[in-house]
N, C-alpha and C positions, 0 to 999 in steps of 0.2 A: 254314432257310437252307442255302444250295449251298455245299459244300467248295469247295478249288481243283481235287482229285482229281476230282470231281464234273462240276465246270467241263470239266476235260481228257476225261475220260471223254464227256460229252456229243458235244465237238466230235468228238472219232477217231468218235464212232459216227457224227455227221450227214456226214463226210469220207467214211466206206465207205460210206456207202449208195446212193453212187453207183457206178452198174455198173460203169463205166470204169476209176474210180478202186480200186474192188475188184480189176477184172480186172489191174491194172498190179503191184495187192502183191502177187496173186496166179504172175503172173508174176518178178516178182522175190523171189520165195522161193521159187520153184523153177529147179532144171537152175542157168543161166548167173547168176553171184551179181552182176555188173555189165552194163548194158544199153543203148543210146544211143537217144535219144527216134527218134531213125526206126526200128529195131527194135521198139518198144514200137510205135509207129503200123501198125506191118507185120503185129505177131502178133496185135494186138487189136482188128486193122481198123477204124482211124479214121484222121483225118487226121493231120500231123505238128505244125500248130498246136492243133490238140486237143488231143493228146498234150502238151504243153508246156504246157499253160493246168491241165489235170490234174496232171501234176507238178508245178509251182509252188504247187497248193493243199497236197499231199502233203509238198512240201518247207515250207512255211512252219507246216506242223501236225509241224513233225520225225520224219513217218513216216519218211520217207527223206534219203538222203543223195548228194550228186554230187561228184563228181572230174572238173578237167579234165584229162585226159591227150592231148595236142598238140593237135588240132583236135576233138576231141569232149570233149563229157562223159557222162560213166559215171554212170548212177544206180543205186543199190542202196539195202538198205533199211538202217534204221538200228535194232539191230540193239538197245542200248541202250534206246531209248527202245519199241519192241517189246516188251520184256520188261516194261518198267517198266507196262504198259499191261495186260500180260496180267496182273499182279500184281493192279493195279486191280479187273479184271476181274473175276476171281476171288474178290478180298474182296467182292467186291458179290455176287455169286451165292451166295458162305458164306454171307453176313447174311442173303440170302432162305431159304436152305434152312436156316439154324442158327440162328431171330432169338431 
């Protein structure tokens, strides 16, 4: 039977294995710690509705996180839920290598 951890763990993993969606965490966990989806469509060479159909999956998996500040919004990642993930991570690769 699948944990909830299990659950969460699966989805982050089927979430990054998209190129796109890799290349956005990637980008915002490095240099500029907030980013606006035409940015992200600029540096990652895609469209800007791409970019937003991507981030909406990213944000509804609580990868990341957005701020509106006046007419844009800033994505960045979430920073919490990151960590809480790489814990995950972790205990699962102990159990393989320490079962």
């Amino acid at each position: 039977m699948e944990t909830k951890t299990e659950k969460k763990l699966e989805k982050t993993f089927k979430i990054l294995s998209n190129t796109n969606r890799l290349k956005i965490i990637r980008l915002l966990a490095k240099g500029k710690k907030e980013i606006t989806v035409n940015e992200i469509a600029e540096k990652i060479k895609i469209t800007q509705p791409a970019a937003s159909q991507h981030l909406k999956v990213l944000r509804t998996a609580e990868l990341i996180k957005a701020d509106k500040k006046g007419n844009n919004i800033y994505y960045y990642i979430n920073t919490q839920h990151i960590i809480k993930q790489k814990e995950n991570i972790d205990q699962l690769f102990h159990n393989i290598i320490n079962p």
